[in-house]
KEKE-3310 file (N, C-alpha, C; in steps of 0.2 Angstrom, whole numbers, plus 5000, padded with zeros to 4 digits):
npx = (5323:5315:5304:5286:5283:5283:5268:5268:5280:5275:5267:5274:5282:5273:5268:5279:5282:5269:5272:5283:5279:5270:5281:5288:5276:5279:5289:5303:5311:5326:5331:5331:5343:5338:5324:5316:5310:5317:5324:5316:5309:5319:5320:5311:5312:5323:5317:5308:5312:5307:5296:5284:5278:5288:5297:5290:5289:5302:5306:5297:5303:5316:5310:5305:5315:5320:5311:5310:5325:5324:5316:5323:5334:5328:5325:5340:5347:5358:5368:5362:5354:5361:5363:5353:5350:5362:5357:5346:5352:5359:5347:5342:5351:5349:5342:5340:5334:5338:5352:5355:5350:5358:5373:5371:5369:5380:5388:5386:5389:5403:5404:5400:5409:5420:5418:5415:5426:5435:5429:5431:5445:5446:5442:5451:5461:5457:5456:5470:5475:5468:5474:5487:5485:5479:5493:5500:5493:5497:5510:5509:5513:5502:5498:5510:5526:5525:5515:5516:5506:5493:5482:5480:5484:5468:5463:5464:5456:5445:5443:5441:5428:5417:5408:5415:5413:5425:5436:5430:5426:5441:5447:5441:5442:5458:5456:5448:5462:5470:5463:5462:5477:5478:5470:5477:5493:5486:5481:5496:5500:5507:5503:5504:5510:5500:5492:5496:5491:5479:5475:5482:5473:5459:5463:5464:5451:5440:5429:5426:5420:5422:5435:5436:5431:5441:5452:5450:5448:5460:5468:5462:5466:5482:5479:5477:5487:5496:5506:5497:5501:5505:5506:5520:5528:5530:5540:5551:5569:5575:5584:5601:5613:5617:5636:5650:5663:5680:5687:5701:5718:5725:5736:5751:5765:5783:5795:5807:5823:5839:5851:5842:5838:5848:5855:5844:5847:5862:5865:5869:5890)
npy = (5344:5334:5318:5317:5307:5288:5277:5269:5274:5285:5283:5275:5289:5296:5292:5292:5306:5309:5301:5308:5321:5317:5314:5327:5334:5329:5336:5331:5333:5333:5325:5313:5302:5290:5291:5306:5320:5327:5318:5308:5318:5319:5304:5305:5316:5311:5299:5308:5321:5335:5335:5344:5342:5338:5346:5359:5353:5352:5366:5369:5363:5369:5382:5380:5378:5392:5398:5392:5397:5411:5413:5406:5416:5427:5424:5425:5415:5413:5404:5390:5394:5399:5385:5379:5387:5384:5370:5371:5376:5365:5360:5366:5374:5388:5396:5411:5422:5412:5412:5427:5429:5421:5424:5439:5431:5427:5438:5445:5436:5433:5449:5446:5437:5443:5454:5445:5439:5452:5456:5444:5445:5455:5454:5444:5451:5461:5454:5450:5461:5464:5453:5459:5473:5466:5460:5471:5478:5470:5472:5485:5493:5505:5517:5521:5516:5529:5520:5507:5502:5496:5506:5512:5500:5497:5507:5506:5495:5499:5508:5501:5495:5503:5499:5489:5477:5472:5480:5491:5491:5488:5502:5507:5498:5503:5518:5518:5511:5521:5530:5523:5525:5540:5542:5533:5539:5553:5549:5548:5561:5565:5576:5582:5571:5564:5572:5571:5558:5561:5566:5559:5550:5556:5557:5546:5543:5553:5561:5553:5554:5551:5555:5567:5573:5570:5576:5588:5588:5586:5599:5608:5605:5609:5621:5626:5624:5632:5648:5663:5679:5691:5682:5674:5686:5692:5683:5686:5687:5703:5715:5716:5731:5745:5743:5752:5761:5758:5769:5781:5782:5793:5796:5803:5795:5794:5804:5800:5794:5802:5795:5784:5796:5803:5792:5788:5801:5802:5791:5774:5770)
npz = (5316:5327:5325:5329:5346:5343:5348:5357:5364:5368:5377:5386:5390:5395:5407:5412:5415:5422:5435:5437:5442:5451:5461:5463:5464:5479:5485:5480:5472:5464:5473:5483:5474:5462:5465:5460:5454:5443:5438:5432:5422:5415:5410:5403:5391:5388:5380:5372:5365:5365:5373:5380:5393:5399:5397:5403:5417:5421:5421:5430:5441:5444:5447:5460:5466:5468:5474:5486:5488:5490:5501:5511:5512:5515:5529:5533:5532:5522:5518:5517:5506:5496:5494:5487:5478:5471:5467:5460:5448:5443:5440:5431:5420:5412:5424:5422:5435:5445:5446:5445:5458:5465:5461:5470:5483:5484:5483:5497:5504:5504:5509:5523:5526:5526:5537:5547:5549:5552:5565:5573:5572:5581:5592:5595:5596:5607:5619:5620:5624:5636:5642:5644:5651:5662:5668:5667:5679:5689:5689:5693:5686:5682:5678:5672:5664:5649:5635:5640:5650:5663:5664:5646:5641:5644:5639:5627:5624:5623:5612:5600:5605:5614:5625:5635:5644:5653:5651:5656:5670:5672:5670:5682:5693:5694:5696:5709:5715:5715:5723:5734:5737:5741:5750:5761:5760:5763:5777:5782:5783:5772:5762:5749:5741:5740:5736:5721:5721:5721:5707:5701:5698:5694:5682:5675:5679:5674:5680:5694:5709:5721:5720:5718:5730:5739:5734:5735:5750:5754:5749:5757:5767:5764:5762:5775:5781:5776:5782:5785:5779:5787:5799:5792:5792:5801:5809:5801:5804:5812:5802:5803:5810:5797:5795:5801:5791:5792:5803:5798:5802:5815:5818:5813:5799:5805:5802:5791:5796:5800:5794:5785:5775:5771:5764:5755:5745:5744:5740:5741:5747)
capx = (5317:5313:5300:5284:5286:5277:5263:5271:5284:5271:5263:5278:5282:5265:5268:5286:5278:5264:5278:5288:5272:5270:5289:5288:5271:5281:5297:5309:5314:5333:5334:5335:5345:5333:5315:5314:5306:5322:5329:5311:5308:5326:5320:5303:5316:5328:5312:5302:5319:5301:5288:5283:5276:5295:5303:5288:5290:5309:5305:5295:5307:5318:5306:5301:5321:5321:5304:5314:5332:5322:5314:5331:5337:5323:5327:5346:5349:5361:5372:5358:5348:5365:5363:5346:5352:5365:5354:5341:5354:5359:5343:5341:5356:5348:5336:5341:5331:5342:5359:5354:5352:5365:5377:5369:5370:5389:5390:5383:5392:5409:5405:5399:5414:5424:5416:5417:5435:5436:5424:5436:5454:5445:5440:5458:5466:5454:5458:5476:5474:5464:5479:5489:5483:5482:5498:5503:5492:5500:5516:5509:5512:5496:5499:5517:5528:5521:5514:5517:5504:5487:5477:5483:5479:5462:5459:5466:5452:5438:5443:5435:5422:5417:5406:5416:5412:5432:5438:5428:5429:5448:5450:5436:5450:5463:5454:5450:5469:5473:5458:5466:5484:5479:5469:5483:5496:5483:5481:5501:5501:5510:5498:5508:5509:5490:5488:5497:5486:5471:5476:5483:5466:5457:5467:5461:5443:5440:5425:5424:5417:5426:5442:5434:5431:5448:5457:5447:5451:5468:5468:5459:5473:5488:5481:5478:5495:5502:5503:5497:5505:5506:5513:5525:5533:5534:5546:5557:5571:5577:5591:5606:5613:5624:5642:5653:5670:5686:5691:5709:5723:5726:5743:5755:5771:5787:5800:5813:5829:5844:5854:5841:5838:5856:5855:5841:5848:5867:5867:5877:5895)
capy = (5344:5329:5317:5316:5299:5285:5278:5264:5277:5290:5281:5277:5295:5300:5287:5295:5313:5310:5300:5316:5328:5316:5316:5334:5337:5327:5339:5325:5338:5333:5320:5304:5299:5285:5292:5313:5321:5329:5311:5306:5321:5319:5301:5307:5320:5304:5296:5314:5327:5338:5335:5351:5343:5338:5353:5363:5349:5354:5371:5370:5362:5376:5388:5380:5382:5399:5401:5390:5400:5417:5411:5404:5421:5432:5421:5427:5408:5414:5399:5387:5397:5396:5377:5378:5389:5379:5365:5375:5378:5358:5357:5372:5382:5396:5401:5418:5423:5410:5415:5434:5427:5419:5431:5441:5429:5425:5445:5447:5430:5436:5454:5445:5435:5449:5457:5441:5439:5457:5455:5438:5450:5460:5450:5442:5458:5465:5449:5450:5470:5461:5450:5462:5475:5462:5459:5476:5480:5465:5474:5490:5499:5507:5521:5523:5520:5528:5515:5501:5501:5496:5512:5512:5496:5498:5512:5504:5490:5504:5514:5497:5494:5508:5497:5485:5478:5473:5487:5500:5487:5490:5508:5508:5497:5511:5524:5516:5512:5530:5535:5522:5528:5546:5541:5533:5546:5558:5548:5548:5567:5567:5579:5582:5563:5561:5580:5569:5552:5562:5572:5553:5546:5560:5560:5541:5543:5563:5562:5550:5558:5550:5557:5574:5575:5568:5581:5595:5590:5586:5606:5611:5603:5611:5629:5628:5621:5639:5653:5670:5684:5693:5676:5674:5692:5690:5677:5686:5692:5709:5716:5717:5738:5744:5741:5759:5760:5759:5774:5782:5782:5799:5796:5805:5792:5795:5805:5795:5794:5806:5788:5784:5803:5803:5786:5790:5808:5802:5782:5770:5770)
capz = (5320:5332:5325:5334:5348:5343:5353:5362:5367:5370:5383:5392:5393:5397:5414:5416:5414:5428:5440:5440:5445:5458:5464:5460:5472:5485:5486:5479:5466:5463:5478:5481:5470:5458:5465:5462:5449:5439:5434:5429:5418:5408:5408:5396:5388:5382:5373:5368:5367:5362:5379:5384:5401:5404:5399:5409:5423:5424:5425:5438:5448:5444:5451:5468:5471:5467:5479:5492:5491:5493:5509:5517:5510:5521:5535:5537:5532:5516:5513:5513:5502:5491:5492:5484:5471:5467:5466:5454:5442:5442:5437:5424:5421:5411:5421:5425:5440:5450:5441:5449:5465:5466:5462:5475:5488:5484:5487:5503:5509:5504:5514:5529:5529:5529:5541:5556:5551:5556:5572:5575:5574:5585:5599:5598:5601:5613:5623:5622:5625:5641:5645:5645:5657:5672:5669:5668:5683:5694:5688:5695:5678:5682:5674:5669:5660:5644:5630:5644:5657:5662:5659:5640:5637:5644:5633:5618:5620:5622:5607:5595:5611:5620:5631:5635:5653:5655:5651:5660:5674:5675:5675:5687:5698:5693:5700:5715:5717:5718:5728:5743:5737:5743:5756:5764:5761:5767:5784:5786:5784:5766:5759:5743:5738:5740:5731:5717:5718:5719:5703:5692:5698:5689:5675:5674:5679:5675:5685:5700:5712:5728:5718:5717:5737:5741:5730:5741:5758:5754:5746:5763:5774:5762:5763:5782:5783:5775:5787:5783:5776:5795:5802:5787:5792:5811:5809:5798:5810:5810:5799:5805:5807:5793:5797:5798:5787:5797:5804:5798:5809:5815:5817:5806:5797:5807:5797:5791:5801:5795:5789:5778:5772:5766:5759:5749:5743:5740:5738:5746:5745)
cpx = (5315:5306:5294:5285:5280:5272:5266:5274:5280:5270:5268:5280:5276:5264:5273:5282:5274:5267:5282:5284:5272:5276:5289:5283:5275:5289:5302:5309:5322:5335:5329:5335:5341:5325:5314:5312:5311:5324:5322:5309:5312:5323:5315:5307:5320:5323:5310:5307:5310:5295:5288:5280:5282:5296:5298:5291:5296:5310:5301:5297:5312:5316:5305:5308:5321:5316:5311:5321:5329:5321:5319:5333:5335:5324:5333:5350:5351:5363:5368:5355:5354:5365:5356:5347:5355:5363:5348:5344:5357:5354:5339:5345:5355:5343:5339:5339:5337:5348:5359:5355:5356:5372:5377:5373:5379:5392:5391:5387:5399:5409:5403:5406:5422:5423:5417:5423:5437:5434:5431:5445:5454:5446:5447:5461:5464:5458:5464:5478:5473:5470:5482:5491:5481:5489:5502:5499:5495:5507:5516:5511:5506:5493:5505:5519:5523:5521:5515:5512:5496:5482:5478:5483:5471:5460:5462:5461:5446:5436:5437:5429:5422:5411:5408:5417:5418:5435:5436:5428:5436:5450:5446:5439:5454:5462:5453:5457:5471:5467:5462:5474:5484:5475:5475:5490:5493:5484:5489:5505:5505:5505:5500:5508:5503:5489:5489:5495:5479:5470:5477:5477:5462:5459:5463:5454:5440:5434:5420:5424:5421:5433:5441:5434:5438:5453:5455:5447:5458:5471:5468:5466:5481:5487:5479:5484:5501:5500:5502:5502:5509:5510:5520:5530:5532:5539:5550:5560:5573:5583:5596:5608:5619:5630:5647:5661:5675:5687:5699:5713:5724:5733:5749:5762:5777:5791:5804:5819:5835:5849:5851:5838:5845:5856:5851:5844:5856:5867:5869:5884:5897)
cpy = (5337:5326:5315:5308:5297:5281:5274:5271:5285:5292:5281:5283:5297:5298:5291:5304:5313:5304:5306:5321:5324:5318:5323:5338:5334:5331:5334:5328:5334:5326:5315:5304:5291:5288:5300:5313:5324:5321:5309:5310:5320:5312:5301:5311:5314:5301:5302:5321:5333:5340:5340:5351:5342:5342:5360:5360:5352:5364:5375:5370:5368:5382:5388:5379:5388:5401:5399:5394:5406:5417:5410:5412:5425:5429:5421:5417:5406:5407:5392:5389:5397:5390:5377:5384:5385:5372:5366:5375:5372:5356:5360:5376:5389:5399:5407:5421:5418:5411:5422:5433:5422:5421:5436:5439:5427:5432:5445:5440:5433:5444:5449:5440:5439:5450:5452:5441:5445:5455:5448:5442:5454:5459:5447:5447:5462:5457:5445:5456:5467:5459:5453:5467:5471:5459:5466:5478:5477:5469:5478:5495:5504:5513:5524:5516:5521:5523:5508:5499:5501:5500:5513:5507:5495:5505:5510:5499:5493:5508:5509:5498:5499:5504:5492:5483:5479:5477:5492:5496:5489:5496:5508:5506:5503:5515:5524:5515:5517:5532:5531:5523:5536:5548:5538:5537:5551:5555:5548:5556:5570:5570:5581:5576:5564:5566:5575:5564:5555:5564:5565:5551:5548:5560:5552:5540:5552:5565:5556:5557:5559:5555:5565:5577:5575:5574:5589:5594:5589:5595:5608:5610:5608:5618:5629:5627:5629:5643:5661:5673:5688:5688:5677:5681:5693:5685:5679:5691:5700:5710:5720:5726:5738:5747:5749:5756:5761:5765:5775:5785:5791:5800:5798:5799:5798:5801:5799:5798:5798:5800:5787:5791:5804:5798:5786:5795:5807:5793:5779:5768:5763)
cpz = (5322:5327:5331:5339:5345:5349:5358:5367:5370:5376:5388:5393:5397:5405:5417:5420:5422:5436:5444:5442:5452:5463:5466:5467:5477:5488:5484:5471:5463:5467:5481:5475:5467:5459:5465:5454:5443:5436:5432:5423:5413:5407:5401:5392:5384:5375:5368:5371:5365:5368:5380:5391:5403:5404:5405:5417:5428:5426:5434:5444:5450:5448:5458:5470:5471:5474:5485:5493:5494:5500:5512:5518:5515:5527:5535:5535:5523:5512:5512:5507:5496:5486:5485:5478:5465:5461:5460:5448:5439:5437:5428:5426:5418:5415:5426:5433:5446:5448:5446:5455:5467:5466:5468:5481:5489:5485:5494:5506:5510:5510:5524:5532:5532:5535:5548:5553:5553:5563:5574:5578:5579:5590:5599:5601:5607:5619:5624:5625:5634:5646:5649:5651:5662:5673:5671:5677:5688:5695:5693:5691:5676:5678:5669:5670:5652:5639:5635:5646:5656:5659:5651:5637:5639:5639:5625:5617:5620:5617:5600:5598:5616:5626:5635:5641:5655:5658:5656:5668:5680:5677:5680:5696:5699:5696:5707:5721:5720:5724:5737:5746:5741:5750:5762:5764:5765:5776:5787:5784:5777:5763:5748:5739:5738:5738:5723:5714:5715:5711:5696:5695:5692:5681:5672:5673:5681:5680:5691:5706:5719:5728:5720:5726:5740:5739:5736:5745:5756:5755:5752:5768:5771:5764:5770:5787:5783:5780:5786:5783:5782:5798:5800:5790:5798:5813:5805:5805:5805:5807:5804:5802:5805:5798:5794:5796:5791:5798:5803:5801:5808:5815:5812:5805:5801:5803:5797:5794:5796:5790:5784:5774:5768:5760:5754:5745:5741:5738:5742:5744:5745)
residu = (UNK:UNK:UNK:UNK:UNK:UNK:UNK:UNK:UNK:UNK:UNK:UNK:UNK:UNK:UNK:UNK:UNK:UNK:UNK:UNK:UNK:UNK:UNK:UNK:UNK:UNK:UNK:UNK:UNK:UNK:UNK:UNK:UNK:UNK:UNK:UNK:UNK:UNK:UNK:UNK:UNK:UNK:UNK:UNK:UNK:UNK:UNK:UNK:UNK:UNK:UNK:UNK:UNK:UNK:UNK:UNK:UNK:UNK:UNK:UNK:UNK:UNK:UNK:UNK:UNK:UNK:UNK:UNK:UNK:UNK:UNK:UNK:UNK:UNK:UNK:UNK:UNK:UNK:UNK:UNK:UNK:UNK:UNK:UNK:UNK:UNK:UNK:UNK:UNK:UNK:UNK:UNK:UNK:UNK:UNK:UNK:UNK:UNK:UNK:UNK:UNK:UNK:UNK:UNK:UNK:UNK:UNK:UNK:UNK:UNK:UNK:UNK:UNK:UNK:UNK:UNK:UNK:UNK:UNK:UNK:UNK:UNK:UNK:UNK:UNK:UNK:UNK:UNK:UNK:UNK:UNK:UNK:UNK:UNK:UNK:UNK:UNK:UNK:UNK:UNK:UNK:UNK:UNK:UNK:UNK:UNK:UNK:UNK:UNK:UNK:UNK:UNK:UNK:UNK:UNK:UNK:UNK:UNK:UNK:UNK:UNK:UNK:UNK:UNK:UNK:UNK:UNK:UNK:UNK:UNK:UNK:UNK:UNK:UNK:UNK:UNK:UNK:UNK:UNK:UNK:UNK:UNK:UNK:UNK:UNK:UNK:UNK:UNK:UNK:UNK:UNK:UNK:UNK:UNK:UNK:UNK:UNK:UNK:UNK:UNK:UNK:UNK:UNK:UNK:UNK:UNK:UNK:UNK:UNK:UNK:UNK:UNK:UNK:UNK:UNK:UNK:UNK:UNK:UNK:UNK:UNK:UNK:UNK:UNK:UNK:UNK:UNK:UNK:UNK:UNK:UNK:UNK:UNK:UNK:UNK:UNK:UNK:UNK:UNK:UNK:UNK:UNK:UNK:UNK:UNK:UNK:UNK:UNK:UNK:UNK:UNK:UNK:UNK:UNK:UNK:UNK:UNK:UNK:UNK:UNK:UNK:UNK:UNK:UNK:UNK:UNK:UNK:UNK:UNK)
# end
């Protein structure tokens, strides 16, 4: 058990003591180094290991970090509010309350760095996915070959980001492409080719509208192209009539000649 100080050394404490309240009221908790109130308290502790205004002193200070981490903390403003944790337990390692939140905060930090290192991997791959498809579309890969080609990488960066202005951007191109792919076919009477654009367009953008028109006149020109059933069987010619079987000679076989009649009937000698 600590004897109580004596008076001398009372008094300097008692000076130390209401230094570091000042320090203390003025926020200079822990810092500058030589004028805060944590290094004035320990110095009244050195004299009076017993003062109960330094050991309150130094709690206090403990506590207006605790106040100040929480605050940072509600303000999204984590890794300071760490700092000032940190700095709480410099100043008092037991006090539990900042220990709790501390832990805490070393939680939620770790998830949120997860979480932007993902966001980070993501946005690279989207904007290599990005690359990509302008290069595949320069190519003209637009749709084939499979796993290759522009439309496939635009739908491989909308599956993370279904808003992604790029992306919907490019098929948006794509389907266009086809829409002028089958309007020119159509204008050079290939009705087939442009039945075909209009059809990858669709496939690309299931309900573009221009695509939807396009595919319907095309259709309208192919079946006024075929010729009814009446036409179709006017232009088949007539069949040929059936072909009758040789007629057989009416002519009977000679006889044979008395020379080979004998020849036959005795041999030849």
């Amino acid at each position: 058990m600590h004897a109580p100080a004596q008076p001398c050394v009372a008094e300097q404490v008692q000076r130390l003591t209401e230094l570091a309240a000042r320090q203390r009221r003025a926020q200079r908790l822990s810092a500058p180094a030589g004028d805060n109130a944590f290094e004035t308290y320990s110095q009244a502790l050195a004299l009076d290991p017993i003062n109960k205004d330094a050991r309150a002193g130094i709690a206090l200070i403990a506590d207006e970090y605790l106040q100040q981490a929480q605050r940072l903390r509600e303000a999204g403003r984590s890794q300071e509010s760490l700092a000032k944790v940190k700095a709480g337990l410099e100043v008092m390692p037991t006090h539990r309350a900042l220990s709790a939140l501390g832990q805490t905060l070393q939680t939620e930090l770790a998830a949120t760095a997860q979480v932007t290192a993902e966001q980070e991997a993501r946005h690279q791959r989207i904007a290599e996915l990005a690359s990509r498809a302008e290069r595949q579309w320069q190519a003209a890969r637009h749709t084939e070959p499979p796993g290759d080609n522009a439309y496939q990488s635009y739908r491989d960066i909308l599956m993370p980001d279904a808003n992604n202005a790029q992306a919907q951007a490019g098929i948006e191109r794509l389907a266009m492409h086809f829409v002028n792919t089958a309007q020119a076919r159509l204008r050079e009477g290939e009705l087939a080719a442009s039945l075909r654009a209009t059809d990858e367009g669709l496939l690309v953008m299931p309900n573009h509208a221009d695509l939807f028109k396009l595919r319907a006149q095309v259709q309208a020109q192919m079946a006024a192209r075929q010729p009814t059933q009446e036409e179709a069987q006017s232009h088949i010619p007539p069949s040929p009539p059936p072909s009758s079987p040789p007629a057989e000679s009416q002519t009977a076989p000679a006889p044979p000649s008395e020379e080979k009649r004998k020849t036959r009937v005795f041999g030849t000698f």
